[in-house]
N, C-alpha and C positions, 0 to 999 in steps of 0.2 A: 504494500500500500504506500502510496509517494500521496504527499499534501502539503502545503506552504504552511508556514510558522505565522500566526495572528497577528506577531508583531514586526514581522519583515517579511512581506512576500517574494524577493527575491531565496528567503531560505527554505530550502525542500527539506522534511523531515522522509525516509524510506525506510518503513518500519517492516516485521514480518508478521502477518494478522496471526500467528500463533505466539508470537509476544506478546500482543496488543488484545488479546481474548479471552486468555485461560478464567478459570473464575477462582482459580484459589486466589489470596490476598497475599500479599509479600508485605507481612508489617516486621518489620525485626524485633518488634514485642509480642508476634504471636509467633515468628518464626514463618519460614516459606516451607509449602509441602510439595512443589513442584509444581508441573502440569501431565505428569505422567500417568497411568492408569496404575504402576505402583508407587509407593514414597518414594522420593531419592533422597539419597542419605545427607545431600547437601543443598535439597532445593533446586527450584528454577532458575537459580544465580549459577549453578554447577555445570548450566549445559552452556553458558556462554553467547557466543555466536555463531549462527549457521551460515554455509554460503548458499548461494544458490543453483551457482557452476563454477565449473574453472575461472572466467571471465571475470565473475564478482570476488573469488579466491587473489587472482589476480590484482585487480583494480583496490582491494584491500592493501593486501601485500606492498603497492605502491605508494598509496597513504601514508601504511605507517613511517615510510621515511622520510614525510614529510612533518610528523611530527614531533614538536618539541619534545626534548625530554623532561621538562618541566613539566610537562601533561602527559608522561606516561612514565607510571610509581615504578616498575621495575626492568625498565627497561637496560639498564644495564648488566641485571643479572640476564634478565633474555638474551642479547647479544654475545654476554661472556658464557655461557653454557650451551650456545648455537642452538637457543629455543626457535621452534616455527609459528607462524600464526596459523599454519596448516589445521586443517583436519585428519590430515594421514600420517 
């Protein structure tokens, strides 16, 4: 799902409507139980991000090197243990 931001329409927000749906709550005072048909041991925060194909796999992966390391917490451990933003 793509839609503009209320307060800037130049910015597209591209969300995945199985983020944007589940009906459990994610309060960290009641805890997350997921959106899966069983609990997951760490919540809906645990599955991350999906791609969609290679192409969004890709266009990710290029991103992140444009971004600051002041807006990403561990990005140096990522680099120094040749983490991937992969799924595989």
């Amino acid at each position: 799902m793509e839609f503009s931001s209320p307060e800037n329409p130049n910015e597209i927000f591209r969300c995945d409507l199985i983020w944007l749906t589940p009906y459990w709550n994610c309060t960290f005072g009641e805890g997350c139980k997921g959106i899966g048909k069983d609990l997951a041991e760490y919540g809906w925060h645990s599955e991350s991000a999906s791609y969609h194909d290679k192409a969004d796999e890709a266009r990710v992966a290029s991103a992140t090197k444009r971004l600051p390391k002041n807006l990403w917490q561990n990005v140096d451990v990522a680099r120094k243990n040749g983490k991937s933003i992969s799924q595989s």
